[in-house]
VEXZA-613146 format. One record per atom (N, C-alpha, C, CB): residue in one letter; z, x, y. Coordinates in steps of 0.1 Angstrom, whole numbers, padded with zeros to 4 digits, always signed. Atoms other than C-alpha are relative to their C-alpha. Glycine has a CB too. Layout:
BEGIN
AZXY/...
***
This chain:
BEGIN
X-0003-0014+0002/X+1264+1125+0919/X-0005+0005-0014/X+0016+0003+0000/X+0007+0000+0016/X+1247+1143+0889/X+0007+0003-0009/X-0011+0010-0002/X-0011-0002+0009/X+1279+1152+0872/X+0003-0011-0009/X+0012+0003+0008/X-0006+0007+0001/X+1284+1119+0868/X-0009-0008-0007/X+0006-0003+0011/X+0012+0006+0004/X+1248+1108+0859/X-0003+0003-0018/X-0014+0007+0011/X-0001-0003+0015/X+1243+1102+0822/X-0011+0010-0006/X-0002-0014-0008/X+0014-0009+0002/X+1218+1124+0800/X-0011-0012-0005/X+0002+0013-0015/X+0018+0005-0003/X+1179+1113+0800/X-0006+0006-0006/X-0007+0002+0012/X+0012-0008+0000/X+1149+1124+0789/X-0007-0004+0014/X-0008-0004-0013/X+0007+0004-0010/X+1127+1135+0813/X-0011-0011+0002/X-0005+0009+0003/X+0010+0012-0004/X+1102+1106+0828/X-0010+0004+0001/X+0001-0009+0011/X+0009-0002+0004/X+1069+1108+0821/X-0009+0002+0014/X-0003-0009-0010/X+0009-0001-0008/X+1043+1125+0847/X-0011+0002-0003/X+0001+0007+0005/X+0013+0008+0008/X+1010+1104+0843/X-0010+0012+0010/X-0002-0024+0003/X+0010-0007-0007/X+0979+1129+0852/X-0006-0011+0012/X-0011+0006-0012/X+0005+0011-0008/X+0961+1113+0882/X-0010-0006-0005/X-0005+0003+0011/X+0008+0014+0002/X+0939+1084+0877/X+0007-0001-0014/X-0019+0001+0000/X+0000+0004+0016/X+0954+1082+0839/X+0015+0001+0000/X-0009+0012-0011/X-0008+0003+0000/X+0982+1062+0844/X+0003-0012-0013/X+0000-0003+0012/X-0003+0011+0015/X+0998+1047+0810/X+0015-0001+0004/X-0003+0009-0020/X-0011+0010-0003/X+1023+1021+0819/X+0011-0001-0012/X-0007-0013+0002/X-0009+0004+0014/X+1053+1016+0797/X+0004+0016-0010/X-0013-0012-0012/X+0000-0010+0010/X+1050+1053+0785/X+0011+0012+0005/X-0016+0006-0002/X-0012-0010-0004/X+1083+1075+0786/X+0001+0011-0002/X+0009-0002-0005/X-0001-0020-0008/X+1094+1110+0786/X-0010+0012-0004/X+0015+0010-0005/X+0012-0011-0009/X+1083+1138+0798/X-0004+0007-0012/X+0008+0014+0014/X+0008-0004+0005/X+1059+1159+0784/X-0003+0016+0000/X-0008-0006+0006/X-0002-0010-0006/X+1054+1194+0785/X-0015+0008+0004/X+0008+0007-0008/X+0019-0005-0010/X+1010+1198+0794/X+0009-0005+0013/X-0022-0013-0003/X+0001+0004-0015/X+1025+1186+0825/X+0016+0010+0007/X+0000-0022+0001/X-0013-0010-0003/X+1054+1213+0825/X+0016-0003-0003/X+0000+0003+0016/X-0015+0005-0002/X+1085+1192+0818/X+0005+0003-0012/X+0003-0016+0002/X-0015-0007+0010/X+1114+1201+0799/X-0001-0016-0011/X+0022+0003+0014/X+0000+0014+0003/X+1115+1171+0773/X+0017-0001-0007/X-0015-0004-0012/X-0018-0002+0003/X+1153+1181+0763/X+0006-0014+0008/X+0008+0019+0008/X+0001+0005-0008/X+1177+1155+0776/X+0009+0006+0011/X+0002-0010-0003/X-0005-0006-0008/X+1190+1159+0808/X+0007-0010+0011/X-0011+0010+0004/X-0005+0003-0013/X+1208+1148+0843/X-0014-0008+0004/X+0005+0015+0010/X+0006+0003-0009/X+1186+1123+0865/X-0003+0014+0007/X+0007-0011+0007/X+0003-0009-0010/X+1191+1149+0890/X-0009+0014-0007/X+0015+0004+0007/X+0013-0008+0010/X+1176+1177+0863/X-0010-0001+0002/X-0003-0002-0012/X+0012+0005-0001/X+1150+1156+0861/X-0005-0004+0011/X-0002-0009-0008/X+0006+0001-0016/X+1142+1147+0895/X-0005+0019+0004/X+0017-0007+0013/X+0003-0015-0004/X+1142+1185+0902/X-0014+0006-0006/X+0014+0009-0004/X+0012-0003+0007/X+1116+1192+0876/X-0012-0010+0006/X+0003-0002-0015/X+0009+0007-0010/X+1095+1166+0888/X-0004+0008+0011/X+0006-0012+0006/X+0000-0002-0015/X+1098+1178+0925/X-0010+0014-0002/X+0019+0002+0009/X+0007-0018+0005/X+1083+1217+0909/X-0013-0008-0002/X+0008+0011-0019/X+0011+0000+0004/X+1056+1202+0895/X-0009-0012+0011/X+0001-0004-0016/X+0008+0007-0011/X+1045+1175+0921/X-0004+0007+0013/X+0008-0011+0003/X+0001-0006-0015/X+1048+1198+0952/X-0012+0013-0010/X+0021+0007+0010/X+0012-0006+0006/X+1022+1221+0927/X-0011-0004-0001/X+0001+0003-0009/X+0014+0014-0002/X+1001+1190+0925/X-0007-0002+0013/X+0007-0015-0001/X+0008-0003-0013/X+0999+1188+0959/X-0006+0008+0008/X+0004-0003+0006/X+0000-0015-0005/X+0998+1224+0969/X-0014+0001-0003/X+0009+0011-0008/X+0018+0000+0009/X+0963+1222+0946/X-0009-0005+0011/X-0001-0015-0017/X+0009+0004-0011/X+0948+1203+0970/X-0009+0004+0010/X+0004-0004+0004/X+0012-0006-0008/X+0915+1216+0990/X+0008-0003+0011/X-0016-0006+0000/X-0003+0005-0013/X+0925+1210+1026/X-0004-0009+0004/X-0003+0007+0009/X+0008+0012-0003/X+0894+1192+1031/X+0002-0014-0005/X-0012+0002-0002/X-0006+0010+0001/X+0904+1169+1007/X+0010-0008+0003/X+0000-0001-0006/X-0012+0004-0008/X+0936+1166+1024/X-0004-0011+0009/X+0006+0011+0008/X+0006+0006-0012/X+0918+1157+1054/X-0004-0011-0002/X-0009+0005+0006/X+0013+0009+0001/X+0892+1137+1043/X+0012-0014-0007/X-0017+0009-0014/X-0010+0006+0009/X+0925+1116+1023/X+0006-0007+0013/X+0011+0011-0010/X-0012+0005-0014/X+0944+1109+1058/X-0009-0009+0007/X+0007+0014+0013/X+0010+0008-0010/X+0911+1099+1076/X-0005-0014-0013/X-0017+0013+0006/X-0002+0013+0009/X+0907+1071+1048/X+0010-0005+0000/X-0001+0002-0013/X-0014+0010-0001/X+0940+1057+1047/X-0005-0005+0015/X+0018+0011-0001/X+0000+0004-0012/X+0935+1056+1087/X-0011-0011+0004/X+0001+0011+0006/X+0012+0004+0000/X+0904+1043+1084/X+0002-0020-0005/X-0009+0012-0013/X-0002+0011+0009/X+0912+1009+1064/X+0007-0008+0004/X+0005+0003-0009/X-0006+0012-0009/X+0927+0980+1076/X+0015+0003-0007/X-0008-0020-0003/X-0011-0005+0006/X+0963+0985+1078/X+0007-0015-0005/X+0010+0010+0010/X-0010+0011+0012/X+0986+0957+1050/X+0007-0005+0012/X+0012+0008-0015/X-0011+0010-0008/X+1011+0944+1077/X-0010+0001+0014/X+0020+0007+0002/X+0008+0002-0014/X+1005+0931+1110/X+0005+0008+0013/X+0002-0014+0005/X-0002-0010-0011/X+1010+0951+1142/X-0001-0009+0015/X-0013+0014-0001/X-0007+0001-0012/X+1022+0935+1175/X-0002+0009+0009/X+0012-0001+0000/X-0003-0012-0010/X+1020+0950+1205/X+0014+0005+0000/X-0003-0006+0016/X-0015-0004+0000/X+1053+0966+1210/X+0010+0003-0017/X+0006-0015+0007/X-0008+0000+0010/X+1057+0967+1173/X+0004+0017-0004/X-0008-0009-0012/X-0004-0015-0005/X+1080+0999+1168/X-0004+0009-0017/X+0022+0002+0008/X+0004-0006+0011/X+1061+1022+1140/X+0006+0017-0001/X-0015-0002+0000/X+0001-0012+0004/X+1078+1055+1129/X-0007+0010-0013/X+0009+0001+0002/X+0014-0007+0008/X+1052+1083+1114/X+0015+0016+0000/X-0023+0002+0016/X-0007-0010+0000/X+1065+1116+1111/X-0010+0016+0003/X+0008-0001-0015/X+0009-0007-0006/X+1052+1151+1120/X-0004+0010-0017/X+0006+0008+0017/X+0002-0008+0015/X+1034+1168+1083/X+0005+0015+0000/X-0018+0000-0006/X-0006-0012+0005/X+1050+1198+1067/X-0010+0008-0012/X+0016-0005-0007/X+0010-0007+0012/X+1030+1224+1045/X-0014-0012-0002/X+0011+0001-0017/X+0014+0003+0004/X+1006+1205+1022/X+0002-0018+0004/X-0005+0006-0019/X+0001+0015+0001/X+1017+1170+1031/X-0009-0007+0006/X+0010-0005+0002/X+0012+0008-0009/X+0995+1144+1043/X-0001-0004+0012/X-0004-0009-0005/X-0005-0004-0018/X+0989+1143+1081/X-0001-0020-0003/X-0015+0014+0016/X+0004+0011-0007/X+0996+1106+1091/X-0002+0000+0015/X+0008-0009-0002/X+0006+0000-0012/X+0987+1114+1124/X-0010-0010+0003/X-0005+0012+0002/X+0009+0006-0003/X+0952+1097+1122/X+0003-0012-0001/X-0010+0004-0005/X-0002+0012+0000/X+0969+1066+1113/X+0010-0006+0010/X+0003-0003-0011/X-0007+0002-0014/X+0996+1069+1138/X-0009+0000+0014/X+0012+0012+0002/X+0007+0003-0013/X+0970+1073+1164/X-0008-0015+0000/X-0010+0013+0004/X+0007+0018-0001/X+0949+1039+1154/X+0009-0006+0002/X-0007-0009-0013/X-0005+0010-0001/X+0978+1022+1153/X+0005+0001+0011/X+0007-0002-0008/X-0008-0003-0017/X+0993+1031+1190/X-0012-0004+0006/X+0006+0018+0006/X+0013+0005-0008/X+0959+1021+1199/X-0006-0019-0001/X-0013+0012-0008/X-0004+0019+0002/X+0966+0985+1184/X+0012-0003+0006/X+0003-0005-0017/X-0013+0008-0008/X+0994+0983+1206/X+0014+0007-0007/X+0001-0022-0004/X-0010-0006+0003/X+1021+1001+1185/X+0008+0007+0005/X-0002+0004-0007/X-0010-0013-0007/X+1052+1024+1201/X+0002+0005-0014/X+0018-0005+0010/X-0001-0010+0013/X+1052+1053+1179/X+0016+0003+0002/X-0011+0018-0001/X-0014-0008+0001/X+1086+1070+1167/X+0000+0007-0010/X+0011-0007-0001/X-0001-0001+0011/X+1093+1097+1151/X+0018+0010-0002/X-0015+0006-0004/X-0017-0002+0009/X+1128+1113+1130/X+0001+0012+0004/X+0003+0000-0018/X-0005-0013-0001/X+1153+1136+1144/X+0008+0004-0014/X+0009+0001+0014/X-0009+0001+0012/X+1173+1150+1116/X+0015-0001+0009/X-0002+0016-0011/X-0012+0004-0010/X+1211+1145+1130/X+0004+0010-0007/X+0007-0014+0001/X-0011-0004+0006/X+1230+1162+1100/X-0002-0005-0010/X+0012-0003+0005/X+0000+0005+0014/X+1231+1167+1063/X+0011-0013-0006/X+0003+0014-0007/X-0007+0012+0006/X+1242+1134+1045/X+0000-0012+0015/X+0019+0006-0006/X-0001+0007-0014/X+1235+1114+1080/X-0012-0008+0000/X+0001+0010+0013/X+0015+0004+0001/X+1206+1089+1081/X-0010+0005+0017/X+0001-0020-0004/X+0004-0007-0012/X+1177+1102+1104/X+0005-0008+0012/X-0015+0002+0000/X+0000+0003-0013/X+1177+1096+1141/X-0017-0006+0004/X+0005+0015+0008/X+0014+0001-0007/X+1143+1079+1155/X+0000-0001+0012/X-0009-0010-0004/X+0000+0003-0015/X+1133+1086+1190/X-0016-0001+0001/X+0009+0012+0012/X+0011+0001-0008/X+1101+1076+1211/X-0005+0009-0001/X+0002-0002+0011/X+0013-0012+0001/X+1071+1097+1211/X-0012-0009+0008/X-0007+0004-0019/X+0013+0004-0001/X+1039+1090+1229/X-0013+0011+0000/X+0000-0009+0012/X+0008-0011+0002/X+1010+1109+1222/X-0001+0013+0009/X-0011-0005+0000/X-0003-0007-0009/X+1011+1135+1241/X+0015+0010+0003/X-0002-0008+0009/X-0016-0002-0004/X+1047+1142+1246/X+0004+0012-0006/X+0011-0012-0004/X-0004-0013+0005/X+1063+1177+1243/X+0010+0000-0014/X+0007+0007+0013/X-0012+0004+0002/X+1083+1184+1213/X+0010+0013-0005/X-0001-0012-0010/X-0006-0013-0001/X+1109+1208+1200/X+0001-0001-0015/X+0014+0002+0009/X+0001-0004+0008/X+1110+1227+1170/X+0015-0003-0010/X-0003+0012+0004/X-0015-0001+0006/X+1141+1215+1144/X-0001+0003-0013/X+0009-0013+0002/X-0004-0006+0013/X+1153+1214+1108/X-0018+0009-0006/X+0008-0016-0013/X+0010+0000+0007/X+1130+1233+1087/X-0015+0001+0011/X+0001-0013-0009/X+0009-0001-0016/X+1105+1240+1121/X-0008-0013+0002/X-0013+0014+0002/X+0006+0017-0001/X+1097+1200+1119/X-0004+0000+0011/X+0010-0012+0000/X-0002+0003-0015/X+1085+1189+1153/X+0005-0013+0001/X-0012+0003+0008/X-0002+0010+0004/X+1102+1164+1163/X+0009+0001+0021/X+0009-0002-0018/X-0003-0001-0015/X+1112+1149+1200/X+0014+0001+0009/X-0006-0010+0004/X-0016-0002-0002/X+1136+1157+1223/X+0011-0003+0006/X+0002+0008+0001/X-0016+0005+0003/X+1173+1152+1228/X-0002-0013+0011/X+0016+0013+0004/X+0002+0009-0015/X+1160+1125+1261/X-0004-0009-0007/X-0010+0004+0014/X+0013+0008+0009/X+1132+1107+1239/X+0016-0013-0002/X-0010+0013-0022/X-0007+0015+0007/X+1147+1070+1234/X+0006+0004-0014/X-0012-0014-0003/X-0006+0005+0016/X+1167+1060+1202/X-0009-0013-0003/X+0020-0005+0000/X+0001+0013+0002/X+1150+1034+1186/X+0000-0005-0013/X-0009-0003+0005/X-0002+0002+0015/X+1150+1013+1152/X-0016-0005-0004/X+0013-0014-0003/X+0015+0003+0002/X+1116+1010+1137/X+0001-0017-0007/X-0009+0014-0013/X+0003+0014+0007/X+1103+0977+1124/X-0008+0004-0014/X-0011-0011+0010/X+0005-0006+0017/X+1076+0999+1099/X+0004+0015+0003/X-0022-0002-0006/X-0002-0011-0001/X+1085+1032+1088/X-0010+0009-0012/X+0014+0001-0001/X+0014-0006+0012/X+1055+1054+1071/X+0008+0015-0001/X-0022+0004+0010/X-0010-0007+0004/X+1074+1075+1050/X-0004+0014-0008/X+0008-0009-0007/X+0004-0010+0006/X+1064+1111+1034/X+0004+0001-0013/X+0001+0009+0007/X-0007+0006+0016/X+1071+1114+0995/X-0010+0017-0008/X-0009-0027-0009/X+0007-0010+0014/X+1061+1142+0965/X-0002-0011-0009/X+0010+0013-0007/X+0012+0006+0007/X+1053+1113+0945/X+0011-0012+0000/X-0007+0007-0016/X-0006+0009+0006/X+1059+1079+0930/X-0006-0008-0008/X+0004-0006+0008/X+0002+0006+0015/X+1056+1055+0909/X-0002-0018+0003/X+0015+0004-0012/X+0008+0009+0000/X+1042+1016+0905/X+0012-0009+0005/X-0008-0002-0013/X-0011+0005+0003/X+1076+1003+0906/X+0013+0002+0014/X+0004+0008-0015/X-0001-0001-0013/X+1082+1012+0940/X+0013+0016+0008/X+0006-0017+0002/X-0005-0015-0002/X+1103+1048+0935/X-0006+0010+0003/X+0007+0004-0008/X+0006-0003-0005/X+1100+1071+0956/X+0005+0017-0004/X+0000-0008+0012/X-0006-0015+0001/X+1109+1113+0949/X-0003+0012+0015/X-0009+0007-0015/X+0004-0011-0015/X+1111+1136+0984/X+0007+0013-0008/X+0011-0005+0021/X-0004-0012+0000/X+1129+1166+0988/X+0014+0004-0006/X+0000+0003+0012/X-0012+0001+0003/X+1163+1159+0976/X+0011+0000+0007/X+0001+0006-0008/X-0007-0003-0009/X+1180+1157+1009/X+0008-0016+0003/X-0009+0008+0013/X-0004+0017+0003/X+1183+1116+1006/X-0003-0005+0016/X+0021-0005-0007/X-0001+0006-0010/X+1176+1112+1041/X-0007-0014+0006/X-0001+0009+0006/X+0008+0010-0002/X+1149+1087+1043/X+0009-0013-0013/X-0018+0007-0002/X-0007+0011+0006/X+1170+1063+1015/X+0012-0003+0008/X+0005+0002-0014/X-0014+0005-0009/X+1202+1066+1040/X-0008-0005+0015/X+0013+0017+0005/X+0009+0009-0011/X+1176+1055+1067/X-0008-0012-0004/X-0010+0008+0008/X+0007+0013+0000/X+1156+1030+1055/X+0016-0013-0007/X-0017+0003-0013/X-0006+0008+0001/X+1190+1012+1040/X+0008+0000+0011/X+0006+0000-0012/X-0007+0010-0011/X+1209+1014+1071/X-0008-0006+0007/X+0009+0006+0009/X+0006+0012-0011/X+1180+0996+1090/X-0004-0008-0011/X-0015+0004+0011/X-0002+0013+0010/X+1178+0974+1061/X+0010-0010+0002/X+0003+0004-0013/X-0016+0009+0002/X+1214+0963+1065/X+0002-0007+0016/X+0017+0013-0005/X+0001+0000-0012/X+1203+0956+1102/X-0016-0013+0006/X-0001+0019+0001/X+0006+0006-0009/X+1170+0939+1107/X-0010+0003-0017/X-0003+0006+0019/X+0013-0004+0012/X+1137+0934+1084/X-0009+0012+0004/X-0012-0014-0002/X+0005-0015-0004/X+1122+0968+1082/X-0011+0001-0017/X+0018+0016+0001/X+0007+0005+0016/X+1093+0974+1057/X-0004+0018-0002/X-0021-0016-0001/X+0000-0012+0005/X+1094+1011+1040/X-0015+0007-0009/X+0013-0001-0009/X+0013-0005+0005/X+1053+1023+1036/X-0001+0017+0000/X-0011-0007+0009/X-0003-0021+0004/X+1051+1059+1017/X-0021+0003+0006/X+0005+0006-0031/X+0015-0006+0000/X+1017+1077+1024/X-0004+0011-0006/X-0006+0002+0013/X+0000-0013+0013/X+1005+1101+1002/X-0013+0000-0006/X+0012-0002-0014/X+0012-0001+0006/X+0975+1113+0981/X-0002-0011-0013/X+0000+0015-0004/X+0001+0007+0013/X+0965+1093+0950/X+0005+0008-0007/X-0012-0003-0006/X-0002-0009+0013/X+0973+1123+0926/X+0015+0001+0000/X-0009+0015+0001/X-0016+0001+0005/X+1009+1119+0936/X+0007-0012-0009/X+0009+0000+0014/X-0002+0018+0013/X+1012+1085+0916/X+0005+0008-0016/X-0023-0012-0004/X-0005-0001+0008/X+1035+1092+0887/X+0003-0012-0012/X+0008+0005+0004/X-0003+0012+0009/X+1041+1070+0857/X+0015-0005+0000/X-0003+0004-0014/X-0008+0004-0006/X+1078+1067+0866/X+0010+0010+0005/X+0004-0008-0007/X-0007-0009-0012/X+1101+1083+0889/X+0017-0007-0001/X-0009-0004+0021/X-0014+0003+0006/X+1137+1090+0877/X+0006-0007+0014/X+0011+0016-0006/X-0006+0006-0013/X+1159+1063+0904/X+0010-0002-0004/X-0005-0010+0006/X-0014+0001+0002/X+1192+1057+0910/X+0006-0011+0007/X+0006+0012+0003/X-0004+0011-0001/X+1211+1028+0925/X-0001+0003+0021/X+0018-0004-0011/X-0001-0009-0013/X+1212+1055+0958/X-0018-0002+0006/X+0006+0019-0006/X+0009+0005-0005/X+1175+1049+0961/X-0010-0011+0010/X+0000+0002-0005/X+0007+0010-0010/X+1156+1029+0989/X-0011-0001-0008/X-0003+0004+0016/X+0019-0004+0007/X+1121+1014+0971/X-0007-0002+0015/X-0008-0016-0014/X+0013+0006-0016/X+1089+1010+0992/X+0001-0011-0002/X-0018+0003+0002/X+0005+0016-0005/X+1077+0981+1002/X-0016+0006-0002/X+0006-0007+0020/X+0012-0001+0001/X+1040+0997+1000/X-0003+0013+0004/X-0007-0009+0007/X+0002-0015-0003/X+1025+1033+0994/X-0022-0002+0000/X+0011+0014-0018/X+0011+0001-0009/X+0990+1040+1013/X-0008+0009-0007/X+0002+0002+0015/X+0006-0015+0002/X+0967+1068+0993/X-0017-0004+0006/X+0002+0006-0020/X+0012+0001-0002/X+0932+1071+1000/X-0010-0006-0011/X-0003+0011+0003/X+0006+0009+0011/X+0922+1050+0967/X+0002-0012+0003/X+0004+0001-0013/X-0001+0017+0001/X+0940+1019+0975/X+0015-0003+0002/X-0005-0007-0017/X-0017+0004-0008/X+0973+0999+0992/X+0004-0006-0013/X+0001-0015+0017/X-0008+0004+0008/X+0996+0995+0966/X+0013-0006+0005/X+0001+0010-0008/X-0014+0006-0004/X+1021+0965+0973/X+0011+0000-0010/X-0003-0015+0004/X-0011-0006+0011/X+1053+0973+0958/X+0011-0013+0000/X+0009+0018+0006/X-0013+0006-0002/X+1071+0944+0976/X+0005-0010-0013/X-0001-0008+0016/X-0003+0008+0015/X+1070+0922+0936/X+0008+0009-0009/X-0014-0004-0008/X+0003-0009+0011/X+1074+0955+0918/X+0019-0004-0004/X-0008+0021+0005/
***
C-alpha cells in the first residue's frame, strides 16, 4: 500500500542504449521529480515518462521491432501442446502477434487474458488463430466466455519498461504479478516481457508485491533475467 511505503528517491531512468549500472535517483533531463517520495510516486512518474518513450516511436519501427523479436530463435523450448499465452497490443505497445503466430506454428496452443475483476489475477482462455473475439476492459480483445480456461506454461507479458534485475513497471493495475504468482504457486511457469529496447530502465522501483521475469525479448537482444 503506498501509505505504508517508505520515502525514496526517485530511480534512475537510463536513456536507451546508455545504461549506467549501479547509478541511482532520478534525474530531471529525463523529467523526474528527484524530491523523495512514495515507491508508488515514483512508479507513477516513471509510468508518464515511459509510456512517452514509447508513444515516440515511428510505427514502422514498432513493426519492424515485433518482426525481429519473432524472427529469432525463441530462449525456451516449445513442445507441441506447450500452452503459450500472448496478449492482444493496446495503443503503442508492441504487437506480439508475429511471435505468437511462429510459435503456434511450432506446435504451441495460444492463450490469451480475460480480465475477471479489479484485484483478481487474469483469466486465460484458448484462442486459435482465427477465432472470434469480444471487446472487454479498456476495448482489449480478448476471447469469449466458452474459450477454454487454461494455465499457461510461458506467459509473454506486456510492460512500460524494465530493468536488468528482472522488474517489471505496467499500468499499475498489478494484474499480471497476481497471475504470474498464482501460477507460480501451482506449476513451473516462466514470465517473458516483450518490449522495445528503449523501454530498458536502469532500475524499476519494486516491491515485495512484484512478480520478476524470467526473460524480456526486445529487438536488440534476449535478456535472461532468470540469475538477476
Amino acid at each position: 500500500m503506498a501509505g505504508a511505503c517508505p520515502a525514496m528517491n526517485v530511480f534512475r531512468l537510463a536513456a536507451p542504449k546508455t545504461r549506467m549500472p549501479g547509478r541511482m535517483p532520478g534525474v530531471t533531463e529525463h523529467g523526474l521529480n528527484s524530491m523523495p517520495q512514495t515507491i508508488e510516486q515514483a512508479k507513477a512518474q516513471m509510468r508518464a515518462v515511459l509510456k512517452a518513450r514509447r508513444d515516440a516511436l515511428p510505427a514502422g519501427e514498432r513493426q519492424a521491432a515485433a518482426e525481429s523479436i519473432a524472427a529469432r530463435t525463441f530462449p525456451l523450448p516449445v513442445a507441441r501442446g506447450t500452452v503459450v499465452s500472448g496478449f492482444m497490443p493496446l495503443k503503442s505497445e508492441i504487437n506480439p502477434l508475429p511471435l505468437m503466430q511462429r510459435l503456434a506454428a511450432a506446435g504451441a496452443s495460444l492463450a490469451l487474458p480475460v480480465i475477471a475483476a479489479r484485484g483478481k489475477p487474469l483469466t486465460m482462455r484458448a484462442w486459435r488463430w482465427g477465432d472470434l473475439l469480444n471487446a472487454g476492459v479498456w476495448g482489449i480483445r480478448e476471447p469469449k466466455p466458452e474459450a477454454s480456461e487454461v494455465e499457461p506454461d510461458i506467459l509473454l507479458v506486456p510492460l512500460l519498461g524494465f530493468d536488468r534485475s528482472g522488474h517489471r513497471i505496467g499500468f499499475g493495475a498489478g494484474y499480471y504479478d497476481l497471475t504470474i504468482a498464482r501460477l507460480r504457486s501451482r506449476k513451473a511457469v516462466a514470465a517473458v516481457g516483450i518490449a522495445f529496447a528503449a523501454q530498458e530502465v536502469g532500475a524499476v522501483p519494486a516491491t515485495a508485491f512484484d512478480a520478476p521475469l524470467d526473460l524480456v525479448l526486445t529487438e536488440q537482444a534476449v535478456i535472461d533475467l532468470r540469475d538477476a
